[in-house]
C-alpha positions as MATLAB code, in Angstrom:
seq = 'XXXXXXXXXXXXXXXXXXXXXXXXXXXXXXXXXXXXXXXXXXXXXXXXXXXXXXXXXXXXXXXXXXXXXXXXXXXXXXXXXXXXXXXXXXXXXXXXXXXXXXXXXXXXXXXXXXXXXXXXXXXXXXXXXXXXXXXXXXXXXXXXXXXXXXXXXXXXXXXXXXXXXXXXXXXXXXXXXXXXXXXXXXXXXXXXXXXXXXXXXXXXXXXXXXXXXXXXXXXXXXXXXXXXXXXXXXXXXXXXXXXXXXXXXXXXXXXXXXXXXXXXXXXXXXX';
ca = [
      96.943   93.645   69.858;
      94.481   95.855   71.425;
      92.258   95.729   68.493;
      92.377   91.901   68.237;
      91.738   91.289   72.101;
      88.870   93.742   71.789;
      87.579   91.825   68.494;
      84.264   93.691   66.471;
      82.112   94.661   70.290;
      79.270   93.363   71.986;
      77.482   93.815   68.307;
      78.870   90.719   66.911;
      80.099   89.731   63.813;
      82.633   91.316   61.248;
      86.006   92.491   61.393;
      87.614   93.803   64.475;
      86.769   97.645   65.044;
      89.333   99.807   64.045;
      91.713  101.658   67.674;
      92.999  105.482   66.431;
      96.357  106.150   67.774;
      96.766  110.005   69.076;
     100.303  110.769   67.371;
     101.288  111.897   70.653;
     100.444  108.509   72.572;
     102.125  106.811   69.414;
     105.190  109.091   70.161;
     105.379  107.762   73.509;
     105.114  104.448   73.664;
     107.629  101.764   74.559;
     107.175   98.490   75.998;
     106.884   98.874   80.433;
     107.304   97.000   82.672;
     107.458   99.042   86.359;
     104.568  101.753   85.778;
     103.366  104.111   89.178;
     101.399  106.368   89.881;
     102.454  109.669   87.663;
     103.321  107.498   84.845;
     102.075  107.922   81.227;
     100.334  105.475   79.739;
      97.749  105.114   76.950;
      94.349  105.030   77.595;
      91.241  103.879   75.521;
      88.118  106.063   74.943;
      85.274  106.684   73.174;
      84.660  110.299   70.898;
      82.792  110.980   68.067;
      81.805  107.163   67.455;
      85.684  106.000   67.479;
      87.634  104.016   69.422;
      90.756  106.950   70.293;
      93.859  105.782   72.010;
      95.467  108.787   73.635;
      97.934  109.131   76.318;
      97.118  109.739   79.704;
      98.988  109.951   82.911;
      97.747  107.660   85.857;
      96.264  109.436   89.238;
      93.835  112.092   89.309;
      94.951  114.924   91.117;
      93.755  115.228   94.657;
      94.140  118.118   97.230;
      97.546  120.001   98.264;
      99.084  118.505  101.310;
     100.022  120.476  103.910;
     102.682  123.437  103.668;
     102.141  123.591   99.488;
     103.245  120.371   98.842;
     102.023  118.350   95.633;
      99.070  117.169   95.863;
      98.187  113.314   96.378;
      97.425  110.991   93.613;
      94.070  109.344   93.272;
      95.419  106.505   91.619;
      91.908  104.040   91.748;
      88.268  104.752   92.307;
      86.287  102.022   94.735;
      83.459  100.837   91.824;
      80.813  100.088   94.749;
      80.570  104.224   95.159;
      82.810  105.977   92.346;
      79.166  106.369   90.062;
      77.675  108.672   93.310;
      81.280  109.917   94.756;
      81.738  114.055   94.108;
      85.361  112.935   93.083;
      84.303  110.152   90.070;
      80.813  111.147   89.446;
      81.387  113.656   86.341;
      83.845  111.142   85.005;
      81.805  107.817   85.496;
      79.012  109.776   83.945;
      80.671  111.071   80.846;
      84.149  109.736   80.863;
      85.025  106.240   81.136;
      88.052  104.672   79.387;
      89.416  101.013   79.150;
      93.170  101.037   80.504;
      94.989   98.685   78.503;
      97.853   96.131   80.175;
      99.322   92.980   80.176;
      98.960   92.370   83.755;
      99.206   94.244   87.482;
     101.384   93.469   90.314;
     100.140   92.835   94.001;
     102.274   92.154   97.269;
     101.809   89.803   99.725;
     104.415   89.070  103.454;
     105.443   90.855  106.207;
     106.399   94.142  106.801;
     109.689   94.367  105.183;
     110.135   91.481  103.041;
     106.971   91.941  100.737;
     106.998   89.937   97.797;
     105.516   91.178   94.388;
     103.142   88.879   92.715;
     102.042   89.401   88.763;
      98.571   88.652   87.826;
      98.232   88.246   83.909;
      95.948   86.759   81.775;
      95.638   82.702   81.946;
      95.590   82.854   78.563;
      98.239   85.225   77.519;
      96.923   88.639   75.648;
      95.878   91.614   77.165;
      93.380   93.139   79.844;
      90.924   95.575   79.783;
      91.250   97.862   83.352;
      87.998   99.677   83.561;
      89.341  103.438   83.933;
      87.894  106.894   84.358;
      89.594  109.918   83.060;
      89.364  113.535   83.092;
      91.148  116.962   81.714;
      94.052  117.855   83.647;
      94.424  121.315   85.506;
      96.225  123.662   84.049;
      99.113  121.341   82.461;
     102.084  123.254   81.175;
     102.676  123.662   77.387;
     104.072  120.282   76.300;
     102.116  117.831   78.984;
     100.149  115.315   78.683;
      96.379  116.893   79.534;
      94.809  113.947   80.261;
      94.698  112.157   83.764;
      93.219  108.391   84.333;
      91.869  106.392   87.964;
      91.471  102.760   87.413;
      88.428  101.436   89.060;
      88.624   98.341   91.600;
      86.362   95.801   93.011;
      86.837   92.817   95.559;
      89.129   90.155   94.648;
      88.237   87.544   92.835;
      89.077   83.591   93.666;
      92.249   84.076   91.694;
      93.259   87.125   93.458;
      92.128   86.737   96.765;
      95.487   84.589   98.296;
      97.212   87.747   98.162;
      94.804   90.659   98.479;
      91.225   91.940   98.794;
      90.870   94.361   96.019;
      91.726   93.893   92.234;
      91.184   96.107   89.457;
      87.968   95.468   87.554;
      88.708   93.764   83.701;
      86.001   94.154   81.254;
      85.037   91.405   78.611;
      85.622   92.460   74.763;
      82.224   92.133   74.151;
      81.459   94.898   77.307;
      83.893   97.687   76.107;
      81.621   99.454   73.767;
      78.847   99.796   76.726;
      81.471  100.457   79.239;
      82.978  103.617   76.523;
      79.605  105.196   75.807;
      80.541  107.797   73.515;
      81.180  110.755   75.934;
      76.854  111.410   76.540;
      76.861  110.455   79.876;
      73.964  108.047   78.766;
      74.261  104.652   80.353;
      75.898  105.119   83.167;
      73.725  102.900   85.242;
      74.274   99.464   82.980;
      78.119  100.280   82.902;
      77.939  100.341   86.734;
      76.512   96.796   86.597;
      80.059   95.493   85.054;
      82.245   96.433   87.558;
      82.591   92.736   89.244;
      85.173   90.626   89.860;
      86.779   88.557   87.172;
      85.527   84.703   86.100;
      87.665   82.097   88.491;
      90.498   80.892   86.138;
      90.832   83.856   83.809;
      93.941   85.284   85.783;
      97.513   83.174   85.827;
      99.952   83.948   89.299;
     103.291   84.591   89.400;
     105.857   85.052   91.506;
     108.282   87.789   90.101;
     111.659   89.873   90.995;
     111.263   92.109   94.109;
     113.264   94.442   91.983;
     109.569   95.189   91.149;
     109.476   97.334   94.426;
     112.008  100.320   92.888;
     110.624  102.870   90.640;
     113.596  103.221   88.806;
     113.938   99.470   87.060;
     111.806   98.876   84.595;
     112.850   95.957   82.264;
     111.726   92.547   81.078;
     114.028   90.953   84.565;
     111.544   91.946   87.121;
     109.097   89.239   85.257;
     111.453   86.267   86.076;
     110.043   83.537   88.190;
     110.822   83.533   91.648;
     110.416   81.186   94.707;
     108.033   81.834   97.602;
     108.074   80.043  100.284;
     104.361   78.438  101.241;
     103.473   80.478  103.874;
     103.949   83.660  102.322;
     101.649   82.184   99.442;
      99.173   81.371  102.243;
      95.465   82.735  101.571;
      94.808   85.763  104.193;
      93.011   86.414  107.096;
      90.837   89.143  107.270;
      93.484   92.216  106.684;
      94.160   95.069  108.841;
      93.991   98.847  107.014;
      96.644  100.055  105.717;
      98.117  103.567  106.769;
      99.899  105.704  103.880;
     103.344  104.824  103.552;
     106.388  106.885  104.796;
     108.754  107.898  101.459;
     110.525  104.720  100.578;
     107.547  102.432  101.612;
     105.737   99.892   99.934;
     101.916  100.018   99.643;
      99.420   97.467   98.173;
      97.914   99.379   95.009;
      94.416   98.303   96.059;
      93.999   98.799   99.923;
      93.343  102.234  100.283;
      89.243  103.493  100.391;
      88.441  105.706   97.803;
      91.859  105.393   95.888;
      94.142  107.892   97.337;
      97.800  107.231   97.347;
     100.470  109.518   97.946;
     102.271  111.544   95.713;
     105.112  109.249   94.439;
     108.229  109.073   96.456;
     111.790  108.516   94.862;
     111.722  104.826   96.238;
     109.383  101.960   96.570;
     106.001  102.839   95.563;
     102.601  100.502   94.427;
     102.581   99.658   91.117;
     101.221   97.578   87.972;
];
């Protein structure tokens, strides 16, 4: 699927372009439907002029909490500064991936009786999340040693009823510029594709709120659900968000610069 949605690149012309499968992200793979921050997940990028699918897990790793507790999860980069940002820069220079998914959840309603909402594509397929990645630190023998940050811009018309951020989704014909092949060469005409998506090219749906625990994760929490009009309302200028207490629920995209919290054992953000 990937290599069909992603057809032959912005070249043109010819056969679709061939996606390597590390054995390890082949291993791992399973159809998801509830993935957070801390998750694995496969990740596209570009080395040695392939396309190499490899599995990564989602969040960069940000600084220790107080009192040696795990550190916080960057789990998306703003686009408007991630190129300049000491956090993203070595990444957005020499490190950009495509995160591959079928869609992303956002919530919308009050405090307490938030309501997921998945975005997919109008069309059915796939989209292409732009990502960054980077080496992990120090990962034990056995774990996954690669870490991903999905970048984000402002809504677009589809997305904006519910929230203010989305993630960014590159055309197939972009992914080759937005992959580079690791030179760090570039970097300024990949910056210029981070942009919201084209009006129309994302479907709405109301799903499960099921969504909202970590622990479910099948093909249920996609059933259609009811909302009443209000809580589908477009919204007002929103407030910011603080972090959430364990347990909470957290729009994925509200937080500046991408920081999240270290997952808790309940409700978390999620796509």
């Amino acid at each position: 699927m990937l290599e069909a949605s992603l057809g032959a690149g912005a070249a043109g012309g010819g056969p679709p372009r061939a996606v390597v499968a590390d054995p390890k992200a082949a291993a791992l793979y399973r159809p998801r439907y509830n993935i957070a921050p801390s998750t694995v997940h496969p990740v596209l990028r570009a080395q040695g002029g392939r396309r190499e699918l490899v599995a990564a897990t989602w969040g960069f790793a940000g600084r220790f909490a107080r009192g040696g507790a795990a550190p916080s999860l960057l789990a998306n980069a703003r686009a408007e500064s991630a190129r300049t940002k000491p956090t993203f820069r070595g990444a957005f220079a020499a490190h950009r991936c495509v995160v591959p998914a079928d869609g992303f959840y956002e919530w919308t309603g009050p405090k307490g009786a938030r309501r997921p909402t998945w975005f997919h594509p109008a069309g059915g397929g796939l989209l292409r999340l732009a990502g960054l990645y980077q080496p992990a630190k120090d990962p034990e023998p056995g774990e996954i040693d690669v870490r991903f940050t999905i970048l984000t811009t402002e809504a677009s018309a589809d997305v904006a009823p519910v929230h203010d951020r989305m993630p960014v989704l590159l055309e197939a014909g972009d992914v080759d510029l937005w992959l580079g092949d690791g030179d760090g060469a570039d970097a300024e005409r990949a910056e210029a594709l981070l942009r919201p998506a084209p009006r129309g090219s994302l479907a709405a749906r109301a799903v499960s709120p099921r969504v909202n625990s970590v622990g479910l994760d099948d093909p249920s929490l996609l059933q259609e659900q009811e909302v009443a009009a209000e809580t589908a309302a477009p919204k007002a200028s929103p407030p910011k968000v603080a972090a959430p207490k364990a347990g909470g629920t957290l729009p994925l995209f509200d937080l500046d610069g991408g920081a999240v919290p270290a997952v808790p054992s309940g409700r978390t953000p999620r796509r």
